[in-house]
N, C-alpha and C positions, 0 to 999 in steps of 0.2 A: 121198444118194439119197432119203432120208425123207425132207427138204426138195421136193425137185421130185417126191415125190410127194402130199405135200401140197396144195401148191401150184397142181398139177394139177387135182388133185381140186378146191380153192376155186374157181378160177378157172370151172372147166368148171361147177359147179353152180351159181355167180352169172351167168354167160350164159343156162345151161338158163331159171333160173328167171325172167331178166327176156324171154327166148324164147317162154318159152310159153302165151303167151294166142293167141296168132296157129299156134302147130304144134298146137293142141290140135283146130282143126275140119277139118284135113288129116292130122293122122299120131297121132291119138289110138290108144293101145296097141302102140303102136311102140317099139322103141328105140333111140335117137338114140345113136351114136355120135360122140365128142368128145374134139375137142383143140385145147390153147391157146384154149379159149372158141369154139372153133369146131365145130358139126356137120359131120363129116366126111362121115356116111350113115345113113339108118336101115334098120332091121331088124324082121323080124316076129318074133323070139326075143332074148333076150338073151344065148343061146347063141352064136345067129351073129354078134351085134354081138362079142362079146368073142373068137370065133373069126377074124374081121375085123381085128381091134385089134390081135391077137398077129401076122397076117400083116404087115398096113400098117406098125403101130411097132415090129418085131420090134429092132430096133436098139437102142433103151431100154426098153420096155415103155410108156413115160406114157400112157396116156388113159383117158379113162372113159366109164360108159355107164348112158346112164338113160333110165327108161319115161317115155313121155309120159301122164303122167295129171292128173288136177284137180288136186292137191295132189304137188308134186314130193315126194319122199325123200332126206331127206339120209344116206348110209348112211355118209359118211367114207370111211373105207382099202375096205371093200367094194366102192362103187360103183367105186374102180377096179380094173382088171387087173393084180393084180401079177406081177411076175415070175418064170417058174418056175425055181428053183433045182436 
């Protein structure tokens, strides 16, 4: 499981990052919910994005979720949602 969440995480923040020069003059302070390199939806909280996450992938948990800002954040295991035990 620490593998594909990894994995997750990489994948999703090498899309975010090559994504956002083009989502920063539309949805700047937002945040982008993702999976498999893809933005699923974004959100005015990071609250909702990961309340979102946990509905949509409630199955496995994978995805992750990040602000749209100048300089993305690479937060590792944080940016994503993990699963609650």
């Amino acid at each position: 499981m620490m593998n594909s969440i990894r994995q997750q995480v990489e994948t999703n923040y090498k899309a975010f990052h090559e994504k956002l020069p083009s989502l920063l003059t539309t949805f700047r302070g937002k945040f982008a919910l993702m999976r498999d390199g893809q933005i699923v939806e974004f959100f005015d909280t990071a609250r909702d994005a990961y309340v979102a996450g946990q509905r949509i992938f409630k199955q496995d948990q994978l995805f992750s979720v990040q602000e749209v800002i100048e300089t993305p954040v690479d937060l590792g295991f944080f940016s994503h949602a993990m699963p609650q035990r």
